[in-house]
C-alpha positions, 0 to 999 in steps of 0.5 A: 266776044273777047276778042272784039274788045281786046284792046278797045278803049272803054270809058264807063262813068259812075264807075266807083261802085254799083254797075259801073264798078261791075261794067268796069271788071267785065269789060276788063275781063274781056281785054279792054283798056279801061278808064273809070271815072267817078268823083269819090277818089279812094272808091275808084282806086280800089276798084282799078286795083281789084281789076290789075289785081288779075292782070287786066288793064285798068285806070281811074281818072276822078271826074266830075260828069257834071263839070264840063271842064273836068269832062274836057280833062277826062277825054283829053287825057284818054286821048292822050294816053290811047289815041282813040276812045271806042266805048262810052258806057253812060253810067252816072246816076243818083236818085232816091224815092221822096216826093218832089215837093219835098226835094229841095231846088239843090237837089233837084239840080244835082239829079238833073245833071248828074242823070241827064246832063253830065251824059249829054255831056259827056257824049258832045265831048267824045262823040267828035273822034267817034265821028271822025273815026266812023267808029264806036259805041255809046251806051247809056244806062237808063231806068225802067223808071224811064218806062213807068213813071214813078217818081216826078224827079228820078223818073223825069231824067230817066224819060229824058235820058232815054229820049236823048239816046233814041233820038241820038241812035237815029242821027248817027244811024249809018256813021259807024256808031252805035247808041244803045239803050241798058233799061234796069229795074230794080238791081242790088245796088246802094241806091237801092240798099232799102228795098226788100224785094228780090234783086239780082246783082250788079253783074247782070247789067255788066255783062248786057252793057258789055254784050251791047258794045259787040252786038248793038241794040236799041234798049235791053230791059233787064232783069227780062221779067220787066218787059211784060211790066213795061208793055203793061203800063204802056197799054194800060196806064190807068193800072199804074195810077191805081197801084200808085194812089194806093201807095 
């Protein structure tokens, strides 16, 4: 593997912290020239200097996905700078578990474009040297809250994020470039610092969305035990709405 990504240049999003920060090292781990992009400045230098640290190649270009101009900057300046864009890992995200009518108009706002828009976004901007290329991979870092709908606001971006991908995947299909789908449940991350379930950490995720890059597929769930959960609520979504009104 690291010999098919020595080199390739790697946009992750949503990189301070979390899975992209863990996305980011893996990927440099594995020789790529790694671009970390996010809005909380000294977060993002602190992990480009943990990744040179070991000798690899990394570099933080603070951004607002869900600026389209600021978007704009980060592509150009990565074009600039390496000539090509070979990865766009779709990371950036936010939620929290409240009621939505309880969320104010703002918020919801923020969730929407953070969530879903800044990766679409994201993607119209770097998919045209894709396209040119015939040449990359998009990745995009969904929910399995995108399968069982458990919050109006968080699962909504995440049902529409997911539909975005899918149907992406099937027009690019024969153009060189790959759409894939990273389905985590719960991971420990900050956004999910006040669960006391079991979680495995960040790193699992990096290490499917890195494997995604050489080996594409439609959608991994991980942690795998949310599989059989997902099928489950498929086939039988009155037992979701049953453990959901005894909440």
């Amino acid at each position: 593997m690291s010999s098919a990504l020595n080199n390739s240049v790697v946009i992750v999003t949503g990189a301070s912290s979390g899975i992209g920060a863990a996305t980011a090292r893996e990927f440099a781990r594995h020789g790529a020239q790694v671009i970390l992009a996010a809005r909380r400045v000294e977060e993002l230098a602190i992990q480009v200097q943990t990744i040179t640290d070991k000798g690899y190649n990394a570099l933080a270009i603070p951004t607002d996905i869900t600026d389209a101009t600021q978007v704009t900057q980060l592509v150009e300046q990565t074009l600039a700078q390496f000539g090509r864009i070979d990865v766009l890992v779709n990371n950036a995200g936010i939620g929290r578990i409240r009621p939505f009518f309880k969320e104010s108009e703002e918020y919801n706002n923020q969730v929407i474009d953070v969530n879903l828009r800044g990766a679409m976004l994201m993607t119209r901007v770097i998919l045209p040297g894709m396209l040119e290329r015939h040449h990359g991979a998009i990745i995009s870092v969904a929910s399995v809250a995108g399968h069982i709908a458990l919050n109006a606001l968080y699962s909504g971006t995440k049902f529409g994020l997911r539909g975005f991908s899918l149907s992406l995947r099937r027009d690019l299909l024969r153009r060189g470039i790959s759409v894939s789908l990273v389905s985590p449940g719960y991971i420990k991350t900050d956004m999910n610092k006040g669960s006391h379930l079991p979680m495995p950490g960040p790193d699992l995720i990096a290490r499917t969305i890195v494997n995604l890059a050489v080996k594409p597929r439609r959608e991994v769930i991980v942690p795998g035990y949310y599989s059989p959960l997902v099928g489950i609520a498929n086939t039988f979504p009155w037992l979701v709405d049953l453990a959901m009104s005894r909440r």
